[in-house]
N, C-alpha and C positions, 0 to 999 in steps of 0.2 A: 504494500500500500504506500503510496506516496502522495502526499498533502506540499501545495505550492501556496504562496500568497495572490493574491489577484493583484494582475497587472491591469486590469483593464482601463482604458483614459477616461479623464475628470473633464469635464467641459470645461472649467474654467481652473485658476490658479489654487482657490479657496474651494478644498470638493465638501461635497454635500458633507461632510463628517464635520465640517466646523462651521457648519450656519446655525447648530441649535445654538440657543439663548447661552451669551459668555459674560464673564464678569469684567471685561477689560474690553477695549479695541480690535481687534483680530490684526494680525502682523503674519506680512508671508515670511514661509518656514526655508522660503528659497534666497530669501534678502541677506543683506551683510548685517543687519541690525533685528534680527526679529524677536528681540526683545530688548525694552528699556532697561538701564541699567542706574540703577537704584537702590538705598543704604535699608536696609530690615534689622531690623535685631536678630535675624538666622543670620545674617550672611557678614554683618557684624561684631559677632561676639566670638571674641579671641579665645575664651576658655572652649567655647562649641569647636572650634577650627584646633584646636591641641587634641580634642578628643574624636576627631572625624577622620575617617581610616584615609585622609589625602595624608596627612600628618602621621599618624601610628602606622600609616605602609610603608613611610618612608624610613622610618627609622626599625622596622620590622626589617624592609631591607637590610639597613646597616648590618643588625645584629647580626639576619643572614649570612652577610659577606663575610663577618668578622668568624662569625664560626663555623666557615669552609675554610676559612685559610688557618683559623687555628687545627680544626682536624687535618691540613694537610700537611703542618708544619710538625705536628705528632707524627704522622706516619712517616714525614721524610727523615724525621731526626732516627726512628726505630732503625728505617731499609736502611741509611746509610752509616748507620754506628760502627766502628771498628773502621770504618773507610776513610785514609787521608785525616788532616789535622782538622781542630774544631773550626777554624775561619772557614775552611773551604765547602765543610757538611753546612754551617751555619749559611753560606751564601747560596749553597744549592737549594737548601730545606726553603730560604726567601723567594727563590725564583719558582721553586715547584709551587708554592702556595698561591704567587701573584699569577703565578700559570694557569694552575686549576680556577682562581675568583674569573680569571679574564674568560676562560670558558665557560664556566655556568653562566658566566652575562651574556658572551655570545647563544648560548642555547634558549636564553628568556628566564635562567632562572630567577631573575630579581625582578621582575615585572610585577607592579603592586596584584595587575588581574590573574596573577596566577599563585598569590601569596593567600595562605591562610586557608585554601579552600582548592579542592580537587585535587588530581593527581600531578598538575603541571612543574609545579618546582619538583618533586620528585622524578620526575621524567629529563628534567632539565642536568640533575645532577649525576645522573645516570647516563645520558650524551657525553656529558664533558668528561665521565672518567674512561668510556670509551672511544672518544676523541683522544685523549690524550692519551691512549695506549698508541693508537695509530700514530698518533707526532712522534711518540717516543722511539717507537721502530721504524719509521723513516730517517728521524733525524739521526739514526746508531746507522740508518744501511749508508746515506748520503754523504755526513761527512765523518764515518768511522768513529763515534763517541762511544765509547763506553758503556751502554746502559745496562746496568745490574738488571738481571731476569725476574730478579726478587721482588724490583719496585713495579716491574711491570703485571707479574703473574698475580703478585699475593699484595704491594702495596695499593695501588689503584682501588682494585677490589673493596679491600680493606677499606681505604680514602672512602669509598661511594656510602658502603654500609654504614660510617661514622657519620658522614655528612647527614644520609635522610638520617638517622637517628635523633642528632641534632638538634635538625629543623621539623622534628617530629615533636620533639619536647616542645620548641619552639612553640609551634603552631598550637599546641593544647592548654598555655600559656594565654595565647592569641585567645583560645575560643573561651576558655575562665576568665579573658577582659572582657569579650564581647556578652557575656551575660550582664555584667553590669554595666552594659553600655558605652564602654569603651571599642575605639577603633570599627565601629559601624558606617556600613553607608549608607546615606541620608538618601530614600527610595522615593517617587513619586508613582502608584501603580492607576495606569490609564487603561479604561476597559467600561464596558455595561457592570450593571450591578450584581449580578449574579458570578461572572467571572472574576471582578477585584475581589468580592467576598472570598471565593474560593483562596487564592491568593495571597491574601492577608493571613489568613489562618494558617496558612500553610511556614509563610515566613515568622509570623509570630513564633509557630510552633518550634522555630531551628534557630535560632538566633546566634548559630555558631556558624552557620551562614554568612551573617554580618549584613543582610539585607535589615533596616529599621524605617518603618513605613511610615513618612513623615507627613503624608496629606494621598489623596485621592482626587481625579482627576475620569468625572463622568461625561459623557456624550453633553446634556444639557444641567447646567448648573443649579439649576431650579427640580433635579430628581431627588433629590434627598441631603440632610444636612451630614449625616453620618455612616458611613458603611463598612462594618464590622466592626466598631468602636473609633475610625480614623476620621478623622474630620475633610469635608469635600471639598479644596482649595479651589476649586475652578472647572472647567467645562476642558473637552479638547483641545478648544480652539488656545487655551489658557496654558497649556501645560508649559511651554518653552519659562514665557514669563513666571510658572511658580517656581520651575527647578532654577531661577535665577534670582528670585526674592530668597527661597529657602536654602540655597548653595547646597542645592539637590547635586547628585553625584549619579545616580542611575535613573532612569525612566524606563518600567516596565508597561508593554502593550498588549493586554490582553484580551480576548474574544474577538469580534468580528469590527469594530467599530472604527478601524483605520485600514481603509486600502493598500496595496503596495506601493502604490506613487506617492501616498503622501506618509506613507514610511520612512520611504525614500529623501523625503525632504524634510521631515521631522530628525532625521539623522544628520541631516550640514546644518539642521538649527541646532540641534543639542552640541553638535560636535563644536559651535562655536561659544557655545553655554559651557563649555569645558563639562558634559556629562554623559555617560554610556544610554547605549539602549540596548534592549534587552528584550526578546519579544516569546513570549509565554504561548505555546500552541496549545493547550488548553487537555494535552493528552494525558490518562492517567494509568494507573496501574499498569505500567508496560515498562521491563526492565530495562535499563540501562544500553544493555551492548545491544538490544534491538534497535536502538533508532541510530543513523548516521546523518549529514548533513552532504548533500552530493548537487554543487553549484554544474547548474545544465543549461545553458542556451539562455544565460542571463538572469536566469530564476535560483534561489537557494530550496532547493527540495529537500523534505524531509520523512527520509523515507525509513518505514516502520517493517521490519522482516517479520513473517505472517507465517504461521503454523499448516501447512496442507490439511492435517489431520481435523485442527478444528475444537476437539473438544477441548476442555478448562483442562486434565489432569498433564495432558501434553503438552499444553502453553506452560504449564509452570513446570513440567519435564524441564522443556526445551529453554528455556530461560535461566536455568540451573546447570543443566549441562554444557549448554554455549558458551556461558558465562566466562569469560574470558579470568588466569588468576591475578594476583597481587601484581605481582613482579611484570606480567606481561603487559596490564594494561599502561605501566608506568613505562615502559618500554613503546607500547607502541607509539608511532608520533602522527594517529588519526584518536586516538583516544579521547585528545582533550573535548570533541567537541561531542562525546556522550556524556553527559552531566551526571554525577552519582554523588550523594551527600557522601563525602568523603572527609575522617573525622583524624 
């Protein structure tokens, strides 16, 4: 089964999804300016901006860096002990270290969207230790160095396992702040009411996630004041302008109430709102390494792998035995884009 968005054209610049009744002016989402920029107490207030994951990812990074290069500067000091004088272990153990950080950066592992949540920094630091086996035996065949078997067979290895470890403690750190509200992203979820509802429960319920549902954002602003406890900041046509009062950081879209073209341009408005989008197809109870994302003829398809057999006891067979394990889905590099609450 495979579910696309509709591409189908709007008559005019503003499609029908933003003439219901809005709280502000309507501003094209294709302009350099499609929203005014203006002082809120969200966007603010300096203690909100310490505790909003643009800040706590940054420094989540740091710490990252800091403790790949200190497990790599462990390992290099073990491989090369007994070898040559302490300056010379001391200056290799420095270069391995800045070796392996400049690698996990090249792989993405420092990317705030791929901190704290999924398998992607682990996948990342898993590249670079396999990366840097191949550097190491090019660089021993090319210009004849030395490289001990040791650091390559058993230290590497070794390096990978310490690192995620690590950034495993790390990250559980991470999810024990983010229950009190720390290092969260400021959400604005845009959809009909039946599907924010869905939605909100769902993020409330995970909050190690780090999505925190800061307003809601309905078709027409006059449907309701509240939906699942969040308060309705705006209609569609509003949404850009809240996630720029509120120094929203994500915009999720979900159910039927925005076409593909004006997805599309809700995206160079966000993207100049400095915020993600993120768009929720509304599918449920269907594992993980079922769905892939597979970009076809301009469209992003999302396609769901279907059982022949049919009945329930085979779907949840087959969704167990598919199931791809630990290590490989962190290995694969089409993985990240199957979503799995990863803790």
């Amino acid at each position: 089964m495979t579910l696309t968005a509709d591409r189908g054209e709007v008559s005019s610049e503003d499609g029908a999804e933003r003439r219901a009744p809005a709280l502000g002016p309507r501003r094209s989402w294709a302009s350099r300016e499609p929203f005014e920029r203006r002082s809120t107490p969200f966007n603010t207030d300096e203690a909100s901006r310490e505790r909003a994951w643009r800040a706590v990812g940054l420094r989540h990074a740091l710490t990252a860096a800091a403790l790949d290069a200190g497990a790599a500067l462990v390992t290099a000091a073990v491989v090369l002990s007994g070898r040559g004088d302490a300056v010379s272990r001391a200056a290799v153990a420095g270069l391995a270290a800045s070796a392996f950080v400049a690698l996990v950066a090249a792989c993405g592992g420092y990317r705030r969207s791929v901190l704290g949540d999924g398998p992607g920094e682990f996948q990342a630091v898993l590249r670079a230790a396999g990366l840097g086996a191949v550097l190491s035996m090019a660089v021993a065949f090319a210009f004849g160095v030395d490289v001990p078997r040791l650091a390559v067979l058993a230290g590497l290895p070794t390096l990978a396992l310490a690192a995620c470890c690590a950034r495993y403690a790390l990250r559980r750190r991470l999810h024990e702040r983010r229950v009190r509200g720390v290092g969260m992203r400021s959400t604005v979820v845009l959809g009909d009411q039946a599907s924010v509802r869905r939605v909100v429960a769902d993020l409330a319920a995970t909050p190690h996630h780090g999505f925190r549902v800061d307003g809601v954002c309905l078709p027409a602003v006059d449907e309701a004041e509240l939906v699942a406890g969040v308060p309705v900041v705006g209609a569609v046509a509003d949404v850009v302008q809240v996630v720029a009062d509120l120094a929203g950081e994500v915009v999720i879209v979900t159910g039927n109430v925005l076409s593909g073209e004006a997805l599309r341009r809700l995206s160079w408005a966000l993207g100049r709102a400095g915020a993600d989008l993120v768009v929720a197809p509304g599918i449920v109870e269907v594992a993980g390494p079922r769905l892939s994302v597979r970009p076809t003829a301009g469209l992003s398809l999302l396609e769901v792998e279907v059982d022949p057999r049919g009945d329930a006891w085979s779907r949840r067979a087959s969704s167990t035995s598919r199931s791809p394990p630990c290590w490989a889905s962190w290995c694969s590099p089409w993985s990240s884009s199957r979503r799995r609450p990863w803790r």
